[in-house]
C-alpha positions in Angstrom: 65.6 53.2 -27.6 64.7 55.4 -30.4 62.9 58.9 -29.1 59.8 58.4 -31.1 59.5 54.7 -29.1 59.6 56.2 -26.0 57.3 59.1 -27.0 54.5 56.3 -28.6 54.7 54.7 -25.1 54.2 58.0 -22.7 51.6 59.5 -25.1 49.4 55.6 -24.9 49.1 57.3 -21.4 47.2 59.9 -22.6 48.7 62.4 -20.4 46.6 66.0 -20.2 47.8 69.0 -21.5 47.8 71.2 -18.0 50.9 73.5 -18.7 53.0 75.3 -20.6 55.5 72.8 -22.2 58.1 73.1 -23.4 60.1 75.2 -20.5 62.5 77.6 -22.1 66.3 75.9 -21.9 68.5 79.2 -21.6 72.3 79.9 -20.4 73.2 81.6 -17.3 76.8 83.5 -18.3 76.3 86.3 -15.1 76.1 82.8 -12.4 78.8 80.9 -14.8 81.2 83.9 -14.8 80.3 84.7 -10.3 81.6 80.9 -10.3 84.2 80.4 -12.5 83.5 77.5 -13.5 81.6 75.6 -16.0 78.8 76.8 -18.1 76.0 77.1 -16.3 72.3 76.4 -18.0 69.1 76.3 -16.7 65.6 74.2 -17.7 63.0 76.7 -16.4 60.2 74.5 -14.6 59.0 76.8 -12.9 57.7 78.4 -15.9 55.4 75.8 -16.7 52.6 78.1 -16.4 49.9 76.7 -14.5 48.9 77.9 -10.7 52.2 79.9 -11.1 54.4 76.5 -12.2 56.4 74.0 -11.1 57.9 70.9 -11.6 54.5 68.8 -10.7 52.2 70.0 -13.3 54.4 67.4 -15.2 53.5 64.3 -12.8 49.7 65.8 -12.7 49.7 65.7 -17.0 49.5 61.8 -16.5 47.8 61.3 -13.2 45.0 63.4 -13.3 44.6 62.0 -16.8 44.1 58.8 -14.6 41.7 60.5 -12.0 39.0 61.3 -15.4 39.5 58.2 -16.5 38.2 56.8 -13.3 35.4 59.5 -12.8 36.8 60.9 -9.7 34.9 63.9 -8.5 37.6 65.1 -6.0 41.2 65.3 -6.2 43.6 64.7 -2.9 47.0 65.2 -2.0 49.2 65.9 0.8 52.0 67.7 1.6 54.0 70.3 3.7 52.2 73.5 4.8 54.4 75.1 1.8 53.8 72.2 -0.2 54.2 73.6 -4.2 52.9 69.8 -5.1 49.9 71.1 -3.0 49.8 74.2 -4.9 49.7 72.9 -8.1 47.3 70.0 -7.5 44.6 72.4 -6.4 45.6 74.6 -9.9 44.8 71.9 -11.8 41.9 70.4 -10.3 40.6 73.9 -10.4 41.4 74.0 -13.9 39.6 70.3 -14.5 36.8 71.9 -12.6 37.2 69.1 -9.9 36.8 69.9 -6.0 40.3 69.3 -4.2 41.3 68.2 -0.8 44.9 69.1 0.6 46.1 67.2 3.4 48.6 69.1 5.0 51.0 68.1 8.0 51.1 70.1 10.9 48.2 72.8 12.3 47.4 75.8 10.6 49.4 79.0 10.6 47.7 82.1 12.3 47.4 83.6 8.4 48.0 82.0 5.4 51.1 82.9 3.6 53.1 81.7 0.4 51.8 78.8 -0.8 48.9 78.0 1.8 47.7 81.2 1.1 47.3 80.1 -3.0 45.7 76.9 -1.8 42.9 78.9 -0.3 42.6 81.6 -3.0 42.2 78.1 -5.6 39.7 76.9 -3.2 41.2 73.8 -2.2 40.0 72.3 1.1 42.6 72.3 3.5 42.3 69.4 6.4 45.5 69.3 8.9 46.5 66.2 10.2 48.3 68.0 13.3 50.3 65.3 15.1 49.3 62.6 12.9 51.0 61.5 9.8 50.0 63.1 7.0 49.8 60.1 4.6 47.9 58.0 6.6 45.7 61.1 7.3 45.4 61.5 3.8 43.9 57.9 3.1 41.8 57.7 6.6 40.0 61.0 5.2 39.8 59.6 1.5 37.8 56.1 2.7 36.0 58.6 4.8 34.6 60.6 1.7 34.4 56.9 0.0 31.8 56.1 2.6 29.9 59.4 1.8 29.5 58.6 -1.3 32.4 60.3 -3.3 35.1 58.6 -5.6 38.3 60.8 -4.5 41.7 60.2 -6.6 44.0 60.2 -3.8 47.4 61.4 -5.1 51.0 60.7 -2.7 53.6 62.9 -1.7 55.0 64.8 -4.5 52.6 62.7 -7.1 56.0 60.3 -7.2 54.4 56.9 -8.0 54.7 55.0 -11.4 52.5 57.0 -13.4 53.7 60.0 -11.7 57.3 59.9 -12.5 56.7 59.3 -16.7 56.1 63.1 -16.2 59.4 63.4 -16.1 60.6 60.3 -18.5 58.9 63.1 -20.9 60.7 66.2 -19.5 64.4 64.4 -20.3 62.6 63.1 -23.8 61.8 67.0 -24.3 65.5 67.7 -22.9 66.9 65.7 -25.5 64.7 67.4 -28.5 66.3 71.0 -27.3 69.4 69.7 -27.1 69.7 68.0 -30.5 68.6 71.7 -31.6 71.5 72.9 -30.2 74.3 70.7 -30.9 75.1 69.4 -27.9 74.2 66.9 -25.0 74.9 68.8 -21.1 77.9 66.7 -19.3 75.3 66.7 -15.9 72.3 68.0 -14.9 71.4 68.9 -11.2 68.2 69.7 -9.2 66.4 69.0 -6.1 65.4 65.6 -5.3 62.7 64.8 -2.5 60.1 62.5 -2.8 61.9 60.7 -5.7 59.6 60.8 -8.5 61.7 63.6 -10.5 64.8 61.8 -9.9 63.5 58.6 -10.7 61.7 59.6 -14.3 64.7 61.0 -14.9 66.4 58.3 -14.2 64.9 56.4 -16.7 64.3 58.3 -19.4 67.9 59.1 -19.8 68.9 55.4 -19.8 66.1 54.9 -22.4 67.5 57.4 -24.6 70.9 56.6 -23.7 71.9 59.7 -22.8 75.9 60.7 -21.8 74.6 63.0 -19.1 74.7 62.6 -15.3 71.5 63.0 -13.3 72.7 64.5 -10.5 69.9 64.8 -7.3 70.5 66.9 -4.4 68.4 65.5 -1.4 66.4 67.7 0.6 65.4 65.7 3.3 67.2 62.1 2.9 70.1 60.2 3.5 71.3 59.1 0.5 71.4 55.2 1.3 67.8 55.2 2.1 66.6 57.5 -0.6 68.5 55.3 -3.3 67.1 52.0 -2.3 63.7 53.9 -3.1 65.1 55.4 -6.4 65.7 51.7 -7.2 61.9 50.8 -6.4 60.8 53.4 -7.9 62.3 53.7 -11.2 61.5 50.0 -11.6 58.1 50.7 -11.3 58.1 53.2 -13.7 60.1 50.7 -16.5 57.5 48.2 -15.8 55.0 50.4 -16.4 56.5 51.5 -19.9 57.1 48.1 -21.0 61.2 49.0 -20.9 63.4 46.6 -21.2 65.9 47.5 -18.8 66.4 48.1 -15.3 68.3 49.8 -12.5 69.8 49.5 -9.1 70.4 51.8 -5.8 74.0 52.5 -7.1 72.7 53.8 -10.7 71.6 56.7 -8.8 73.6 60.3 -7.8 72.3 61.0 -4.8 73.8 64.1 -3.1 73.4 64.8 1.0 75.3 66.8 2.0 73.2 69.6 1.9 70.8 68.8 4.6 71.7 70.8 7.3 69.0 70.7 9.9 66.4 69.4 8.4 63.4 69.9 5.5 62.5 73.0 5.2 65.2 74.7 7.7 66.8 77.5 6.3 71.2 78.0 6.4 73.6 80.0 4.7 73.7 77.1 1.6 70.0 78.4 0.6 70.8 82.2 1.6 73.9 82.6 -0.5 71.9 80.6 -3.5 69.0 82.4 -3.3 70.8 85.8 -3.4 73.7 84.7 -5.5 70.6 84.0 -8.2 68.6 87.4 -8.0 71.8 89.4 -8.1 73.3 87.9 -11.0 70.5 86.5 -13.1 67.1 88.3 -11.7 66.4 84.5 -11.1 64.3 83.6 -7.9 64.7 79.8 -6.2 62.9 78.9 -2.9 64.3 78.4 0.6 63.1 74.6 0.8 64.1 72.7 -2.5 65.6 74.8 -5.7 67.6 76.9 -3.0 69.4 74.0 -1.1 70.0 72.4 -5.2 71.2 75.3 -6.3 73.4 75.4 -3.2 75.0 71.8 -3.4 75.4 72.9 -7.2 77.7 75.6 -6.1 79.4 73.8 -3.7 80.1 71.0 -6.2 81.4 73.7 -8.5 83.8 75.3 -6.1 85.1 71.8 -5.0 85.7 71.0 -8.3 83.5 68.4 -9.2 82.9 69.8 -12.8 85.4 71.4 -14.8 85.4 74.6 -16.6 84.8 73.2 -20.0 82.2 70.9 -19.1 77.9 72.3 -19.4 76.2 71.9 -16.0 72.4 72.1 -16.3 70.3 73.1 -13.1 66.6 71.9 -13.6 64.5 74.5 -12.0 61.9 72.8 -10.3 59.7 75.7 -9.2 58.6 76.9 -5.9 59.5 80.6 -6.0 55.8 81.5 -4.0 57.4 79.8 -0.8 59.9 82.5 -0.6 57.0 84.9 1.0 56.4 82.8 3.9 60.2 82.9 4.9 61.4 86.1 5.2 62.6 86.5 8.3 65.0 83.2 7.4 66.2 84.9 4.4 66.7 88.6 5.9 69.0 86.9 8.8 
């Protein structure tokens, strides 16, 4: 498909403009050298400005763009205690002027920290669903305010439906414009893959474009054969909805878990040794729960030899840095 198709079809979404977009593209030569390896770059993400970035504001362009449409007066979402999706949500309903309800799993901490504390200071209200699931939570407390009256916009884990993941069928169509500016096209690119909707725009967007490069997703909390098979859903969803005319299977998708250790969210020496490999060669920060553990399976692959020393490796940056103050004792182990 030509790129200016596939643009047509993402902007007949009217997606809003929330952040800062482009994210700079820039090389990492200190990390590259450290590794010996291949040559590293990164896609900065979690530069994209708004509520202090991330990866989401990308999914929140077109669903939020959704939530006006339908005259919502308060925005929902649910997530982790350290949730960056959370984060951002309540940035940008804060930003639309909109009220926002977080969901988030678990009970409250005995003072907020890291991300939860940013949730409060955007004014989000924060329910906790305690032993309870957190989705179903989420919707029992959105037909709640339905009955009150209100028309809430009630947005899934991660913002990974459909509409969601053409955020990020537009970050591999913006890719593609800075690489065409440069010359060349990255053998891979590698990141953190959780609730699937950055994984599965991606996906897509780089068989639309019919791009040479791997999409490479570290899982942070799934088994691959599981997490594929909703990949496949997914993506197809996403196709559908862009009037594509292709599709794709579980095994079209590079799903890395070998990184999962003991669990979302658990700190080991992958994340330490990522985290501080980062800072101490690039000044770059990642986060303990998802950019950490990528950036960790990236330098795994690398020392196993999974990329050679010719080849251009791109780690996407997905955000999350603000998490890294409600772990310290983890990362000072």
């Amino acid at each position: 498909m030509e790129y200016s198709t596939l643009i047509k079809r993402l902007e007949a979404l009217h997606p809003l403009a929330l952040g800062q977009m482009p994210t700079p593209l820039a090389p990492l030569p200190r990390l590259s050298q450290a590794l010996g390896g291949p040559e590293l770059w990164i896609k900065r993400d979690d530069l994209t400005g708004l509520g202090l970035g991330g990866n989401k504001v990308r999914k929140l362009t077109f669903l939020l763009a959704e939530a006006l449409r339908q005259q919502a007066d308060i925005i929902m979402t649910t997530g982790a205690q350290q949730s960056n999706h959370a984060r951002q949500t309540a940035a940008a309903a804060a930003m639309l002027g909109l009220p926002c309800v977080l969901v988030l799993r678990g009970n409250p901490p005995l003072e907020p920290e890291g991300n939860y504390l940013l949730d409060v200071l955007l004014n989000a209200e924060v329910r906790w669903a305690g032993e309870r699931s957190a989705l179903k939570t989420l919707y029992s407390e959105a037909e709640t305010l339905r009955q009150e009256g209100h028309n809430p916009y009630v947005i899934t884990y991660g913002g990974s439906s459909a509409l969601g993941a053409c955020g990020f069928v537009a970050a591999i169509a913006e890719l593609s414009a800075q690489t065409r500016a440069l010359g060349f096209e990255f053998d891979a690119i590698v990141f953190a893959s959780s609730s699937g909707g950055t994984q599965a725009g991606m996906a897509v967007g780089a068989r639309a474009l019919e791009l040479p490069t791997r999409v490479v997703g570290i899982s942070i909390a799934e088994p691959a054969p599981a997490f594929t098979q909703d990949l496949e859903k997914l993506s197809n969803e996403t196709i559908a909805l862009l009037n594509l005319d292709f599709s794709l299977k579980s095994e079209d998708f590079d799903v890395r878990d070998a990184y999962l250790g003991q669990g979302y969210g658990i700190v080991t020496d992958v994340e330490r040794e990522a985290i501080r490999l980062a800072a101490r060669t690039e000044g770059l920060f990642v986060d303990p729960v998802y950019t950490g553990r990528a950036l960790g399976g990236l330098l795994d692959l690398v020392k196993r030899g999974e990329f050679t020393s010719t080849q251009r490796v791109l780690f996407w940056h997905t955000g999350g840095a603000p998490a890294l103050f409600a772990y310290a004792k983890d990362l000072m182990g």
